[in-house]
C-alpha positions as CSV (number, residue, x, y, z in Angstrom):
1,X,0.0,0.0,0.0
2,X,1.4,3.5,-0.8
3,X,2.3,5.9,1.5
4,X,2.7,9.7,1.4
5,X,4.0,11.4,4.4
6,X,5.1,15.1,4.6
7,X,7.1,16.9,7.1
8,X,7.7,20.6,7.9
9,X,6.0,23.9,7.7
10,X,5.3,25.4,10.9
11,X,5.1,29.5,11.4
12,X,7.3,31.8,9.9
13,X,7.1,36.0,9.0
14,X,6.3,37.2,5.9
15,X,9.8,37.0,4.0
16,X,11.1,34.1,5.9
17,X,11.7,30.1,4.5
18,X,10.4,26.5,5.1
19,X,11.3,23.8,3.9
20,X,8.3,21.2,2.9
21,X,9.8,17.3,2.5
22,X,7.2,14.8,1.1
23,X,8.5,10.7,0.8
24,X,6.1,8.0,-1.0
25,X,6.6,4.4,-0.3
26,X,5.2,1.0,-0.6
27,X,5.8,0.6,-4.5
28,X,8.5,-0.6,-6.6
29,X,10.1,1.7,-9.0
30,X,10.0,5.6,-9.2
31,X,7.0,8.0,-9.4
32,X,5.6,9.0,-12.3
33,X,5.7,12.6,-10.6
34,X,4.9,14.3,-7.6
35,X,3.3,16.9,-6.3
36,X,2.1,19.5,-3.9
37,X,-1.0,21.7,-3.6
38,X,-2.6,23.6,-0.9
39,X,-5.4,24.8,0.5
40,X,-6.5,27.3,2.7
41,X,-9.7,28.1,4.6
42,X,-13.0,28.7,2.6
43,X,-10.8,28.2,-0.8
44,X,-10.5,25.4,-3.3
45,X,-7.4,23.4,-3.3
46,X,-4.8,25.0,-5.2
47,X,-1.7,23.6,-7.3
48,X,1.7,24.5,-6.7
49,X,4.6,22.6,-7.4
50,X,5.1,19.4,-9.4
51,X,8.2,17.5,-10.6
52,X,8.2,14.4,-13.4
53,X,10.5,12.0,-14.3
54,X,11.0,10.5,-17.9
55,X,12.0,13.4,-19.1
56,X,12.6,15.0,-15.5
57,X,10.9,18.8,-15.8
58,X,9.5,20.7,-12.9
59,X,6.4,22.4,-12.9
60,X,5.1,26.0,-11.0
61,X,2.2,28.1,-10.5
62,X,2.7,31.4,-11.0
63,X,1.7,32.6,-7.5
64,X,4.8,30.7,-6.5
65,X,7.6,30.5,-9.3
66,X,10.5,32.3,-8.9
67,X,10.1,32.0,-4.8
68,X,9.4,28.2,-4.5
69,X,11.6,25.4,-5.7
70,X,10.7,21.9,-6.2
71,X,13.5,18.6,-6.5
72,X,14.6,15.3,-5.8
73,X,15.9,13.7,-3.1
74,X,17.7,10.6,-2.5
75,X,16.4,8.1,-1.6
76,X,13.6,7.3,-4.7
77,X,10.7,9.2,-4.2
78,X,11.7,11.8,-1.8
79,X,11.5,15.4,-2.7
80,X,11.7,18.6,-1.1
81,X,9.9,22.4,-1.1
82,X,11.7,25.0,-0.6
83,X,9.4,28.2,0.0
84,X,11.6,31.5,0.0
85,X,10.0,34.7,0.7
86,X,7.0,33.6,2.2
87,X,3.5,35.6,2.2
88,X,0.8,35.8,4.3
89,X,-1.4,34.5,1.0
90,X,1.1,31.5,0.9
91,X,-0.4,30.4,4.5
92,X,-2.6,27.3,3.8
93,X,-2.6,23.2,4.9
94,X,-0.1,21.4,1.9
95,X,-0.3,18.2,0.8
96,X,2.0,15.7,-1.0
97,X,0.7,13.7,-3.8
98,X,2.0,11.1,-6.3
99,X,1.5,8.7,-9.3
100,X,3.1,5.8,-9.9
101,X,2.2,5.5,-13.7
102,X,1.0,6.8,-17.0
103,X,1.7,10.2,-17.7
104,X,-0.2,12.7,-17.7
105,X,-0.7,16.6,-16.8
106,X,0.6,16.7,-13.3
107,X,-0.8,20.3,-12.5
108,X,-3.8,18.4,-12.0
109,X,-5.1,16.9,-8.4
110,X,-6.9,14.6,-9.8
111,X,-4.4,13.1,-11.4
112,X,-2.9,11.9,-8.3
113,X,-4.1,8.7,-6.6
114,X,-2.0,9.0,-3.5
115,X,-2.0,11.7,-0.8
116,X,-0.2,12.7,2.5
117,X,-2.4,14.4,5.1
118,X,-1.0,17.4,5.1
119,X,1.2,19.6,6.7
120,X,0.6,23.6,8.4
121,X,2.2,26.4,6.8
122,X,1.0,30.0,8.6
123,X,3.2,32.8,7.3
124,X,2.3,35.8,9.9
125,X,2.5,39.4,8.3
């Protein structure tokens, strides 16, 4: 059975860092691609960050490109955010995602058949 666990997030100021880590297990072979979204009080889950492999390419929202990075991690299946001048608007629950197979778009959350429970990020102003 596949398992999605995130760690990190917490509180931080407005123009601070976290650092989101997400791991999948429980199937052989690497992800498709993974994923995080968020979503914050009263609002629909949002996309954020995604990364593929085969061809490896990283994806962004544009709320969040050129502030948030996305990569790999050893071992298989581990990847990291990195959030870098945080906003209030980035506060919001995260979740890690993944797919195992087919490829398809991965901006999508319903792409994704696997999901961690989430993690807190609060960015006070």
């Amino acid at each position: 059975q596949v398992q999605v666990v995130e760690s990190g997030g917490g509180l931080v100021q407005a123009g601070g860092s976290l650092r989101l880590s997400c791991a999948a297990s429980g199937r052989p072979g690497s992800a498709a691609f993974m994923g995080w979204f968020r979503q914050a009080p009263g609002t629909e889950e949002q996309f954020v960050a995604a990364i593929s492999w085969n061809p490896s390419r990283t994806h962004y929202a544009d709320p969040v490109r050129g502030r948030f990075t996305i990569a790999e991690d050893n071992p298989q299946n581990t990847l990291h955010l990195q959030m870098n001048h945080l906003l209030p608007e980035d506060t919001a629950v995260y979740y890690c995602a993944a797919r195992f197979s087919g490829h398809t778009d991965p901006t999508l959350a319903v792409q994704y058949p696997y999901w961690g429970r989430g993690t807190q990020v609060t960015v006070s102003a």
